[in-house]
C-alpha positions as CSV (number, residue, x, y, z in Angstrom):
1,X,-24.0,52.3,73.7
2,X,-23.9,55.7,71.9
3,X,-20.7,57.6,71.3
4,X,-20.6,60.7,73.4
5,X,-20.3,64.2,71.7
6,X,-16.8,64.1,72.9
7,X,-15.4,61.4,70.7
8,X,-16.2,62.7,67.8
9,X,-14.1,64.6,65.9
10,X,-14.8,67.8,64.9
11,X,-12.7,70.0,62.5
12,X,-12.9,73.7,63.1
13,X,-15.5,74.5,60.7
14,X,-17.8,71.9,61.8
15,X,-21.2,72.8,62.2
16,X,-23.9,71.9,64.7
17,X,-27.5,70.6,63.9
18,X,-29.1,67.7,64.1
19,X,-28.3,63.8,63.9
20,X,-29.9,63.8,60.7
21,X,-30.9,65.8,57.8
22,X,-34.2,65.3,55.6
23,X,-33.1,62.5,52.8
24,X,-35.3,64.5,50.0
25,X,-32.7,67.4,50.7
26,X,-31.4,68.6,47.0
27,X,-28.0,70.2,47.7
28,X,-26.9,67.8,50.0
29,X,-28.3,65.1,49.6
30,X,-25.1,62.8,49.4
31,X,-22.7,64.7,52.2
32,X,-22.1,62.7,54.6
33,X,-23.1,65.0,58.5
34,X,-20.3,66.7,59.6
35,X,-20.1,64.2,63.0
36,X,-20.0,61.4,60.7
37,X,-17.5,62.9,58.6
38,X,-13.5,61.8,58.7
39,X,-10.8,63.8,60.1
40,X,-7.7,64.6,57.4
41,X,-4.7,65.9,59.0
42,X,-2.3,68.1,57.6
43,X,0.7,66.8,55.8
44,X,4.1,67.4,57.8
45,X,7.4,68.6,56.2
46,X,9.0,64.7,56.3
47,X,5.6,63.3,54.1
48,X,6.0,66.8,51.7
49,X,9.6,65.6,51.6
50,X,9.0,62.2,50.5
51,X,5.8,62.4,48.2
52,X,8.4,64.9,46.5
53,X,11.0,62.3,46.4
54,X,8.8,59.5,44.8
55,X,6.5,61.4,42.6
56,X,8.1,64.7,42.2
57,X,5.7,67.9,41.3
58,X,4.1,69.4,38.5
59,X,6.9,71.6,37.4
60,X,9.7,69.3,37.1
61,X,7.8,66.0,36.9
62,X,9.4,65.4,33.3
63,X,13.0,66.3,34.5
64,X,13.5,63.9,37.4
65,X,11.5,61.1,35.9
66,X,14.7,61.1,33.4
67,X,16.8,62.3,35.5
68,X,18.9,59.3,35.5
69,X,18.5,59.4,31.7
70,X,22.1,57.6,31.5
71,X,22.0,54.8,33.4
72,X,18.7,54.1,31.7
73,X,20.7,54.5,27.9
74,X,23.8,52.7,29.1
75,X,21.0,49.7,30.0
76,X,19.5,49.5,26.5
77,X,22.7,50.2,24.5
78,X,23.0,46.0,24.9
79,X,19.3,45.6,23.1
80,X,20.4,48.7,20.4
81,X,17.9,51.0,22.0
82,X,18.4,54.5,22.8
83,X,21.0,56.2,22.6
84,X,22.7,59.3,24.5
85,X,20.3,61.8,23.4
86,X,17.3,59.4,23.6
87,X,15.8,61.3,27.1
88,X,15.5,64.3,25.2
89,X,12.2,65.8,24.8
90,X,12.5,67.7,21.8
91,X,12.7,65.9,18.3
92,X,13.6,61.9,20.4
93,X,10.4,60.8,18.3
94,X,9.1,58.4,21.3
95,X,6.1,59.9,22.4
96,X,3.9,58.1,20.0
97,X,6.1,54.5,20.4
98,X,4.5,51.4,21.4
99,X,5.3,49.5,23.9
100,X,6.7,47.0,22.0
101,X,9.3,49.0,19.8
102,X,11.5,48.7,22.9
103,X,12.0,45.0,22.9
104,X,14.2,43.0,20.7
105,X,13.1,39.7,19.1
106,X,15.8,36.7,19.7
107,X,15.5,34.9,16.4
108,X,17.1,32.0,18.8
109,X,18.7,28.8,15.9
110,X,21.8,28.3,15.0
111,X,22.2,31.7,14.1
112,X,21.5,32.7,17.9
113,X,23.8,35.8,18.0
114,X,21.2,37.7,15.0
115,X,19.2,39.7,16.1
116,X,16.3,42.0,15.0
117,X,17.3,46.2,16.1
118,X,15.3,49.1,16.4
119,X,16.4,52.3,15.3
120,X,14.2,55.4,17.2
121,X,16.0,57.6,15.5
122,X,14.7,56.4,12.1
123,X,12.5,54.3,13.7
124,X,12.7,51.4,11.4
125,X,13.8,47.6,11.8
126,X,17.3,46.6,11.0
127,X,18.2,43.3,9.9
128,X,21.3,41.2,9.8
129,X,22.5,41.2,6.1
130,X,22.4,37.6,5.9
131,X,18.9,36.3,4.7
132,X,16.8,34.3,8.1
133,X,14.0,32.3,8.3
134,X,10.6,34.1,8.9
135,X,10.2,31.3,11.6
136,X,12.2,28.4,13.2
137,X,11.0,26.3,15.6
138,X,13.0,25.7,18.2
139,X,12.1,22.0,19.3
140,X,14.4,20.5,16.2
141,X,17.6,21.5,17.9
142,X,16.2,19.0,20.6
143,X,15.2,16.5,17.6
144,X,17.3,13.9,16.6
145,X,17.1,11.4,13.6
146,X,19.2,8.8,12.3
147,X,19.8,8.8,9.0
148,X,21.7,5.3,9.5
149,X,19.3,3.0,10.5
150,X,16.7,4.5,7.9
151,X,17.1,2.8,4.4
152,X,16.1,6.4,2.4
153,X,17.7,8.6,4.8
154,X,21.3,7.0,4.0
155,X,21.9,9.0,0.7
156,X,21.6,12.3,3.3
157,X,24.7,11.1,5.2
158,X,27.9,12.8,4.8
159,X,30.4,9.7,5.5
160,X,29.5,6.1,6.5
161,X,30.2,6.8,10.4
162,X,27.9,9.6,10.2
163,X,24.1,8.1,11.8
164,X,22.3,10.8,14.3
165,X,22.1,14.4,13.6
166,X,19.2,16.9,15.2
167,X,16.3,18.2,13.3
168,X,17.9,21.3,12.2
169,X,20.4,19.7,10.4
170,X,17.9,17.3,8.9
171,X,15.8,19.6,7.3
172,X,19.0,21.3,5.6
173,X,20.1,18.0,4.1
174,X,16.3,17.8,2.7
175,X,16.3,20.8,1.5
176,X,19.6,20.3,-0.7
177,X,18.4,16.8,-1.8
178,X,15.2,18.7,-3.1
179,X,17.1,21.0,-4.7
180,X,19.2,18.7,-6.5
181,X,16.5,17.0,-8.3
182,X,14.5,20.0,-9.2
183,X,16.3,23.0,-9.7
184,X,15.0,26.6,-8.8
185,X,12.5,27.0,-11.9
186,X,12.7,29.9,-14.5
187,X,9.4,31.7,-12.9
188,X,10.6,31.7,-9.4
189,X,13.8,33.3,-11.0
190,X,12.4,36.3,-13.2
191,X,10.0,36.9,-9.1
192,X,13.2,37.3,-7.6
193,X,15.1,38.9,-10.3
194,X,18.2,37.1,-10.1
195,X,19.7,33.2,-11.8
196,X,19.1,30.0,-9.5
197,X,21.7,29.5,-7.0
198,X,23.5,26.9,-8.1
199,X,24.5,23.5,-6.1
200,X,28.1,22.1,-5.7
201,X,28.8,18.9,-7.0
202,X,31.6,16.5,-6.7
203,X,31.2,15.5,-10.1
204,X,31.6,19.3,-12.1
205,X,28.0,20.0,-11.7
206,X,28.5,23.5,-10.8
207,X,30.7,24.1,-14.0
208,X,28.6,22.1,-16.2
209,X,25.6,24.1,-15.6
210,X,26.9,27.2,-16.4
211,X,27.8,26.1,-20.2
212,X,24.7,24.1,-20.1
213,X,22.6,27.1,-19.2
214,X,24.3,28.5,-22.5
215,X,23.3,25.5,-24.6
216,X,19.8,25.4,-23.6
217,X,19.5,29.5,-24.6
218,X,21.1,28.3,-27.9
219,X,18.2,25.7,-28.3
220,X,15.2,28.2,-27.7
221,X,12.8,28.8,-24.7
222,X,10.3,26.7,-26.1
223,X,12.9,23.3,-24.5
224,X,13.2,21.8,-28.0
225,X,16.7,20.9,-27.9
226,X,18.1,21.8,-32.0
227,X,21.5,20.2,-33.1
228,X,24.6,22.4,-32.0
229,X,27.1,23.1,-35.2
230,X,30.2,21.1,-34.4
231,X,32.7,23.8,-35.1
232,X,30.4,26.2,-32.8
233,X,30.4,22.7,-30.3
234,X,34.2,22.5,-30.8
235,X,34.4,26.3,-30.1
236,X,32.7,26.6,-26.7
237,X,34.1,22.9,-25.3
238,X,36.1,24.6,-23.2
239,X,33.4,25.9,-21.2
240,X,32.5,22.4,-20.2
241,X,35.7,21.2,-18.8
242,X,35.2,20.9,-15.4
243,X,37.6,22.7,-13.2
244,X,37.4,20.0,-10.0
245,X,40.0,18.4,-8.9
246,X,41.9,15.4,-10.6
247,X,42.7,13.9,-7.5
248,X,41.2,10.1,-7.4
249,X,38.6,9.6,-4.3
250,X,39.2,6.1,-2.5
251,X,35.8,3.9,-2.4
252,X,35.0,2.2,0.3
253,X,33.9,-1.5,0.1
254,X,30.8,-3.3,0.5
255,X,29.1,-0.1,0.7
256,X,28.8,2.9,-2.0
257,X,27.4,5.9,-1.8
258,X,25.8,6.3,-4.9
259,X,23.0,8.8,-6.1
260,X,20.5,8.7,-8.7
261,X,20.9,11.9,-11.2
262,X,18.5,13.0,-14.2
263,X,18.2,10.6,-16.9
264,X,18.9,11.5,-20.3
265,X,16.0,12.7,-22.2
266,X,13.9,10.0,-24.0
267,X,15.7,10.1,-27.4
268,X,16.2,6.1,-28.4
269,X,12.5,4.8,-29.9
270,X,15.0,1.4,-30.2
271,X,17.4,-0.6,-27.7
272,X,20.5,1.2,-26.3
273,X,23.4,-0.6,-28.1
274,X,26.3,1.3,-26.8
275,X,27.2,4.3,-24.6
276,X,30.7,6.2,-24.5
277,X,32.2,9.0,-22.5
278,X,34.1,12.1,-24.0
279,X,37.7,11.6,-22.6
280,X,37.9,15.5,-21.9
281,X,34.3,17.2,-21.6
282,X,31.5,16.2,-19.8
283,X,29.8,14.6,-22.8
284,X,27.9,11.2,-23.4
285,X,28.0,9.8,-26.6
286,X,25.0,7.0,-26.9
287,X,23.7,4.8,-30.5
288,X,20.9,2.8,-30.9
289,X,19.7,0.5,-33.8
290,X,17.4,2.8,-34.8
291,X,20.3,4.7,-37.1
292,X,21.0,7.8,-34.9
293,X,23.5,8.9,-32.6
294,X,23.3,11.3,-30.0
295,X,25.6,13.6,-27.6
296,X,24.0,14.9,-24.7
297,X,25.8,17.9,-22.4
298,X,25.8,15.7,-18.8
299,X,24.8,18.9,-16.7
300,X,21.3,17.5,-14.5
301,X,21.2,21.5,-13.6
302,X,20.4,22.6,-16.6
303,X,17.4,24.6,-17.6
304,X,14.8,23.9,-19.3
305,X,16.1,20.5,-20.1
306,X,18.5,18.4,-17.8
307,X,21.4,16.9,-19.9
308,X,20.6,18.9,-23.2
309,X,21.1,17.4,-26.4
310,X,24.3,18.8,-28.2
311,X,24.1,17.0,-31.6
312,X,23.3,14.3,-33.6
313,X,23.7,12.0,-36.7
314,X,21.9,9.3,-38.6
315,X,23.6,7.4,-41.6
316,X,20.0,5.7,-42.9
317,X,19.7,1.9,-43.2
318,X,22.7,1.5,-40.6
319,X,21.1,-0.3,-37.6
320,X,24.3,0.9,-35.4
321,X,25.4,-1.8,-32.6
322,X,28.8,0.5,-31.7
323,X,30.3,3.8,-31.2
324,X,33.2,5.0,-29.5
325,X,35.2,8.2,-29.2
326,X,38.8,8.3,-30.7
327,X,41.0,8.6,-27.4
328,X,42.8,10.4,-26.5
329,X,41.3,13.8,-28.2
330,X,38.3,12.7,-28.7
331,X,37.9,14.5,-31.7
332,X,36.1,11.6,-33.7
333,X,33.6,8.7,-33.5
334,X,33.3,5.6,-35.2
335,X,30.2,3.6,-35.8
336,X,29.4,0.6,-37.2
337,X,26.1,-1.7,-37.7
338,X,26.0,-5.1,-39.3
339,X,27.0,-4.2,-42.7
340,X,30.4,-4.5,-44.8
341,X,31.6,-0.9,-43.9
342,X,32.5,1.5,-41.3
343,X,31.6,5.1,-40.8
344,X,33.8,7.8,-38.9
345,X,32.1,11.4,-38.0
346,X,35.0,14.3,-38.0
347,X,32.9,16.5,-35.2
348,X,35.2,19.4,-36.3
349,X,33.9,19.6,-39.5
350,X,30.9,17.3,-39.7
351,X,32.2,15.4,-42.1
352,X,31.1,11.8,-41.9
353,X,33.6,9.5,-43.9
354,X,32.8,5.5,-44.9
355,X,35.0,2.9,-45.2
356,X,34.0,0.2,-47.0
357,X,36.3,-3.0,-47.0
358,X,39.7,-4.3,-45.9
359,X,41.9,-4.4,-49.1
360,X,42.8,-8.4,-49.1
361,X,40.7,-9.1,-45.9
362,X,36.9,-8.7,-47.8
363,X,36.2,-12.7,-47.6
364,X,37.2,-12.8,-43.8
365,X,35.5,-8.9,-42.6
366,X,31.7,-9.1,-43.6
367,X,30.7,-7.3,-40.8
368,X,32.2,-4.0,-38.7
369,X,30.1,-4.5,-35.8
370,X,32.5,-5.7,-33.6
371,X,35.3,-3.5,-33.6
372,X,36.9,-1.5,-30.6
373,X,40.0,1.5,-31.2
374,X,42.8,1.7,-28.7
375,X,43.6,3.9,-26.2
376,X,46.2,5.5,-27.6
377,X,44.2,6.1,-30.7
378,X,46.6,4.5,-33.6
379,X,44.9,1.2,-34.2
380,X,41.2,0.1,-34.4
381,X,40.5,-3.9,-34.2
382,X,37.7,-6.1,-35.7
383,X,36.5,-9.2,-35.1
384,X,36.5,-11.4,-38.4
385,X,33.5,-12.8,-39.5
386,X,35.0,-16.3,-40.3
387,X,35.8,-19.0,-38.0
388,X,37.7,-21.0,-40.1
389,X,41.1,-21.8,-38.2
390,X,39.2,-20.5,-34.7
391,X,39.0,-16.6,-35.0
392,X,40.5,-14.1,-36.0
393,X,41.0,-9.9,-35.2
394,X,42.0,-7.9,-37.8
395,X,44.5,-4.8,-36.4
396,X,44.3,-1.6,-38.5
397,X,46.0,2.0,-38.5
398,X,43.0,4.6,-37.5
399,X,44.4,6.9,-40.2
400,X,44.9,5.0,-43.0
401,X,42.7,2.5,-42.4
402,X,45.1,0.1,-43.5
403,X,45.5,-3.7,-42.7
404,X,48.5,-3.8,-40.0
405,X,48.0,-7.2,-38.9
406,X,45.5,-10.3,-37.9
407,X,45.7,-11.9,-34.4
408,X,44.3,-15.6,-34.7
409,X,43.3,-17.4,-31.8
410,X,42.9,-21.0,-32.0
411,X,39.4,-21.6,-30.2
412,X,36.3,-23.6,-30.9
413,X,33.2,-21.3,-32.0
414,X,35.7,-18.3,-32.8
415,X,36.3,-15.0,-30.5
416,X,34.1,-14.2,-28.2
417,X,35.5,-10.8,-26.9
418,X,39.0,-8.5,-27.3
419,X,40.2,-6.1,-25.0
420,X,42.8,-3.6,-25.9
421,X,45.9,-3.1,-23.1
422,X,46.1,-0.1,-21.6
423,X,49.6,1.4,-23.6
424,X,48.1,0.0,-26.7
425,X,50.6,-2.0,-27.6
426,X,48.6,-5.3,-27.6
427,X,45.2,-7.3,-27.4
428,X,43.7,-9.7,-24.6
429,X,41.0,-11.7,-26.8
430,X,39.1,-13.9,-25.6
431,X,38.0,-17.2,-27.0
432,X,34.5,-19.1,-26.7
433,X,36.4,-22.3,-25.5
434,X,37.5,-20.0,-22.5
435,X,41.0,-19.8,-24.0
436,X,42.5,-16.3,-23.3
437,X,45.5,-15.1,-25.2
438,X,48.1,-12.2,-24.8
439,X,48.9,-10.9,-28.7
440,X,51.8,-8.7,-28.9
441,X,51.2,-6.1,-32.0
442,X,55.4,-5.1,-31.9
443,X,56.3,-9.3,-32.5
444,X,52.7,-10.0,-33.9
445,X,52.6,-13.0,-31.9
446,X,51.0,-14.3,-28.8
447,X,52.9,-13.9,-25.5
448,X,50.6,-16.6,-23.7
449,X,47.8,-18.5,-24.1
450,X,46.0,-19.3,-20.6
451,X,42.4,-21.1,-20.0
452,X,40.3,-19.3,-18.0
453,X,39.2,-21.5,-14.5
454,X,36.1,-23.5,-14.9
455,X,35.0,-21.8,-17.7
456,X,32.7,-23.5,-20.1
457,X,32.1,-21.1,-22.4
458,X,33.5,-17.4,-22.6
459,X,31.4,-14.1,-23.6
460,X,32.6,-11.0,-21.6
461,X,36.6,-9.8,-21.0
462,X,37.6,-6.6,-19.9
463,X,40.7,-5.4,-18.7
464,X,41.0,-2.0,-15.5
465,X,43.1,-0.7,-13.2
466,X,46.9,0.1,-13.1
467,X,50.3,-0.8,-12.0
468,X,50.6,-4.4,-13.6
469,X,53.0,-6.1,-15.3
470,X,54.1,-3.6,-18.3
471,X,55.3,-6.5,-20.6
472,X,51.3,-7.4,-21.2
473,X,50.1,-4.0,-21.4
474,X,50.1,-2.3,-17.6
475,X,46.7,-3.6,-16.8
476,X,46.2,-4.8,-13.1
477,X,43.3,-6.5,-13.3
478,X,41.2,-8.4,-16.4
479,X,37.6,-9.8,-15.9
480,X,36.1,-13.0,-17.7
481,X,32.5,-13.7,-18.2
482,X,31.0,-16.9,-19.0
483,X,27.9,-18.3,-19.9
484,X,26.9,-19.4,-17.0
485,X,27.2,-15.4,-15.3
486,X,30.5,-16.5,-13.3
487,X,32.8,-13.7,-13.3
488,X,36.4,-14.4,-12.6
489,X,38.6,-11.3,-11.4
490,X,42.4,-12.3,-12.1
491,X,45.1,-10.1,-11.3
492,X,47.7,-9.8,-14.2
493,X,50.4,-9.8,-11.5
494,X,49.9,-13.2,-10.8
495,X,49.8,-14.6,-14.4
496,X,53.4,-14.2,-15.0
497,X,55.6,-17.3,-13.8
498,X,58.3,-15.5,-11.7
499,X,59.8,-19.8,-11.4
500,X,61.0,-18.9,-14.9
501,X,64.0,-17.4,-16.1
502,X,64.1,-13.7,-15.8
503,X,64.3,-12.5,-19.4
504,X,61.7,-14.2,-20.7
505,X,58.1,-13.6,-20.4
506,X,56.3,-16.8,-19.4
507,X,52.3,-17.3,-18.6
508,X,50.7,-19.7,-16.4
509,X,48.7,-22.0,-18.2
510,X,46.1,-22.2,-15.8
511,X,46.1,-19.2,-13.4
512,X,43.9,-19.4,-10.2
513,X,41.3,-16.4,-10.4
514,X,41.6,-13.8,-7.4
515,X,38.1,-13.7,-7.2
516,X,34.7,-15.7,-8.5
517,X,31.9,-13.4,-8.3
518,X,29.0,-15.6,-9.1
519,X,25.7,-13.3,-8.2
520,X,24.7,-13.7,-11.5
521,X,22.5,-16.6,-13.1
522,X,23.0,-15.5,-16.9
523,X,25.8,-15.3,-19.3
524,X,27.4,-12.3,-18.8
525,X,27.5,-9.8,-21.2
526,X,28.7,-6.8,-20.4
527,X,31.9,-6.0,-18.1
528,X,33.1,-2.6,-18.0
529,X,35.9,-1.4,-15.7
530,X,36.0,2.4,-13.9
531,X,38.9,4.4,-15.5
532,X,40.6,4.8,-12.1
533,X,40.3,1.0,-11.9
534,X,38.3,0.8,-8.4
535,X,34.8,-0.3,-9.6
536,X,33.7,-3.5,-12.0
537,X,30.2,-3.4,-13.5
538,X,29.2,-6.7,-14.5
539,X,25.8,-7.6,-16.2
540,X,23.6,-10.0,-17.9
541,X,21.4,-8.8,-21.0
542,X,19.5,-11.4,-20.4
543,X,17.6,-11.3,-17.2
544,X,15.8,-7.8,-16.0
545,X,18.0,-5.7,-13.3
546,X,20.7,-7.8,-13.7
547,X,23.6,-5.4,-12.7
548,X,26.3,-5.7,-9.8
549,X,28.9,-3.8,-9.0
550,X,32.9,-4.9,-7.4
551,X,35.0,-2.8,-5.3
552,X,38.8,-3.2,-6.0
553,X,41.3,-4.6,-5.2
554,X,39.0,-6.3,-2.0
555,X,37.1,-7.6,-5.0
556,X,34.1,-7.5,-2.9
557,X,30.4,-7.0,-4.9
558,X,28.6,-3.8,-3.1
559,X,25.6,-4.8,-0.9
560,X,23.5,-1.6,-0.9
561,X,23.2,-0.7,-4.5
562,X,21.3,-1.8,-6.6
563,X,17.9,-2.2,-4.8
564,X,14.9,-4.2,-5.9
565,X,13.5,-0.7,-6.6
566,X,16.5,0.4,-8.8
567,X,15.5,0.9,-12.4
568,X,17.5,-1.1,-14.6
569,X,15.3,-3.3,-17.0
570,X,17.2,-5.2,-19.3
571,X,21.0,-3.8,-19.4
572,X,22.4,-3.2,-23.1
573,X,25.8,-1.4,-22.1
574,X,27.1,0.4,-19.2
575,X,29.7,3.0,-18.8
576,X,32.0,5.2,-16.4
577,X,32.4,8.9,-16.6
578,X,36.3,10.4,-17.4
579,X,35.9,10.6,-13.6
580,X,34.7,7.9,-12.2
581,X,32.1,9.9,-10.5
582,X,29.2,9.2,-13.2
583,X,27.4,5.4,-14.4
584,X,25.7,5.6,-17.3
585,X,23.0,2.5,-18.0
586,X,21.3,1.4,-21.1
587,X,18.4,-0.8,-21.5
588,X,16.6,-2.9,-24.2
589,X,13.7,-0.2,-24.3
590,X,15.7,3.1,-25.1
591,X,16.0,4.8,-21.6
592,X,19.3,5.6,-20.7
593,X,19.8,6.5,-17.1
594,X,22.8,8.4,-14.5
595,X,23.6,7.8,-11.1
596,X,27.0,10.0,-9.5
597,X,29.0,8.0,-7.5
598,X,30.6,9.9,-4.1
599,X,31.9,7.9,-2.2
């Protein structure tokens, strides 16, 4: 039904006409006719009051939509935004912001309470002073490994109870294992225009490569390592004394944490026939039978070359099966091949002096060879070349080089091995019978003569460790090779027969061993006690990777190291840093390689 005129409404200046108006109209074309048209009241004062209240008005539009200007700062004070003059329209500088200048970024990590700022007054970033990753995920807090269960992962544990850890973590302990096997090099240091940070080390590391930073500048840029003068070696030793504490770390058995470190540089074209440790500086001493002898500045930091070469010597046609250090100083080295003579290098002055024969002794001493000095650096002793009347060790004075005395042992085939005690008052020789005997150089007799258990041939003694009977030297505990690669531990407590009277020193003729350690097949060669007396290295020349290692006093052999993947080869020598913290190995092929022992 069509709407009467009546309901529709009208405002006052309505017009009348018709329903509708011609569609081709120009003007008005699009107006709507005033019936159809909708009615707009006028705005009361309560809607005027409240479209004020919401939106305000043109003239103070600016005023009250910062009117509460405070509350707003007081807000973003907690995100370093604005501050109290930041509502201000002239000279705040936020006009032309983005959006996104307001916000902080939560760089979220371990480091959760850093955080990115932004300054409007300067309108820059401000960053924490400490240096953040450009990104971190956030899913390796959540991430956990064990670095227990995983054979490669153990070396990244801290102790041996130590297994899980989360990702974080993880790739920190990556990152330092990286870094300690290749060092920040010399390109990425001139970029960022500062040295490479340096790692700590339990074993002086961080000492070391400062002074070995020096010796590599003294060799050139070019990573030739030159000879060092000795006085000028002599001169900055100091620099390589490493300022870690003395203070012996307790191993644990069965297991060791031991890590591999940078070899020594490739310098033996021949086999390895000896390696020695400087009693005071961090400095191997190594010979070969290809006439030379090398000391090489243990720092694996060092740049260009890890472990630099300090010096050398070669004495031509002397095919040299020894060397060793003069203890305590360390100030000279003795050498010897398979010849009638001796040589001993002053490193003070370079000075390399022979000896040529024993006056009386020439018959008897054809060859030097087999000579070892005492630790208290008066005597030297050599195994005579005869074996008429069993063997025999000739005792000299170091300074002199004088004949002191000869210590003959009664045993079929001759002398096998000698092992100076401790105090240096004495030998332990060993016969190739298996008869052991205690020579005394004050009565320049034997104390006791003792067979070794089951032994069937002798070829290795060593003596290691502390607080035993001082009447035989101090030595706790002695280790005998034989030929068939049992090793029997004895401890030198035990050997004395306390049934006896008192005043008089009496051995046990046949002393049970404390220990047989029988994992190798081969004669064993080589035994070589740590100086604090807690690890044994025994080994057999004779067989590839044949190397163990004891724990003491459990006199247990360690089950994690080495691994059919450890390179060994054919072992020449082995021995202990100053420290204990450092095994040096030598092979049949020249390579001469370092792990650090931590724990």
């Amino acid at each position: 039904m069509p709407p009467k005129d009546d309901d529709i409404p009208m405002n006052d200046d309505s017009m009348s006409g018709s329903g509708h108006e011609d569609s081709n109209h120009s003007s008005d074309e699009d107006v709507a006719p005033p019936q159809h048209r909708p009615r707009i009241l006028e705005k009361d004062s309560d809607e005027e009051e409240l479209e004020r209240f919401v939106l305000g008005d043109a003239a103070n539009f600016r005023e009250n939509l910062f009117k509460e200007a405070s509350a707003i700062d007081q807000t973003l004070s907690v995100w370093g935004g604005l501050g109290d003059d930041g509502g201000k329209e002239q000279g705040s500088g936020m006009e032309d912001m983005a959006d996104t200048d307001f916000f902080a970024i939560d760089l979220g990590g371990a480091g959760g309470d850093k955080q990115l700022t932004f300054d409007p007054m300067t309108q820059t970033h401000q960053t924490p002073s400490n240096d953040v990753p450009a990104w971190e995920d956030s899913d390796d807090e959540r991430l956990t490994i064990s670095l227990a269960t995983a054979t490669r992962l153990r070396k990244l544990r801290v102790g041996e109870a130590e297994d899980v850890v989360n990702g974080t973590e993880y790739v920190k302990r990556l990152r330092h294992q990286y870094l300690m096997l290749n060092p920040l090099p010399q390109w990425a240091q001139e970029a960022e225009g500062r040295p490479a940070k340096r790692r700590r080390r339990s074993s002086a590391a961080s000492d070391d490569s400062e002074a070995s930073d020096e010796v590599a500048n003294e060799n050139g840029d070019d990573g030739e390592a030159s000879a060092l003068p000795l006085d000028r070696f002599l001169r900055d030793a100091n620099a390589m004394v490493s300022s870690t504490s003395s203070r012996t770390k307790r191993l644990r058995p069965e297991v060791l944490d031991i890590q591999r470190s940078r070899d020594i540089p490739d310098v033996h074209k021949d086999a390895v026939t000896s390696l020695a440790f400087h009693p005071e500086h961090p400095v191997l001493l190594s010979s070969s039978t290809s006439t030379i002898l090398h000391l090489h500045h243990i720092a694996p930091t060092a740049h260009p070359t890890p472990n630099p070469l300090l010096t050398s010597a070669q004495v031509k046609h002397v095919p040299v099966r020894r060397a060793e250090f003069l203890y305590p100083t360390g100030d000279r080295i003795f050498f010897a091949g398979r010849r009638r003579y001796i040589h001993s290098w002053d490193i003070a002055t370079g000075a390399v002096l022979k000896t040529s024969s024993i006056q009386g002794h020439r018959l008897e001493q054809k060859s030097w060879e087999r000579f070892k000095l005492s630790p208290c650096g008066r005597y030297i002793g050599v195994i005579a070349s005869t074996r008429k009347g069993g063997g025999i060790v000739n005792v000299l004075n170091v300074e002199t080089m004088q004949w002191i005395a000869s210590a003959r042992l009664d045993s079929r085939g001759g002398i096998a091995d000698f092992c100076w005690w401790r105090n240096g008052n004495g030998l332990t020789i060993l016969g190739k019978g298996g008869q052991v005997g205690e020579w005394s150089i004050a009565s320049r007799r034997f104390l006791g003569i003792w067979t070794d258990e089951g032994s069937n041939g002798g070829t290795a003694i060593a003596l290691g460790g502390r607080n035993g009977p001082e009447l035989i030297g101090g030595d706790r505990w002695m280790a005998v090779g034989q030929t068939n690669g049992v090793t029997n531990i004895y401890d030198r407590n035990s050997l004395i027969d306390e049934s006896e009277a008192e005043d008089e020193l009496n051995i046990k003729e046949r002393p049970e061993p404390t220990r047989r350690l029988m994992q190798l097949t081969t004669a064993a060669t080589v035994l070589r006690f740590s100086p604090d007396g807690q690890l044994l290295a025994f080994a057999s020349g004779l067989k590839a990777d044949a190397l163990r290692l004891a724990h003491l006093p459990t006199c247990t052999v360690y089950r994690n190291w080495p691994t059919a993947q450890t390179p060994l080869g054919r072992i020449t020598d082995v021995a202990f840093g100053t420290k204990s913290n450092m095994l040096a190995v030598g092979n049949d092929v020249g390579k001469i390689r370092l792990w650090e022992i931590r724990s």
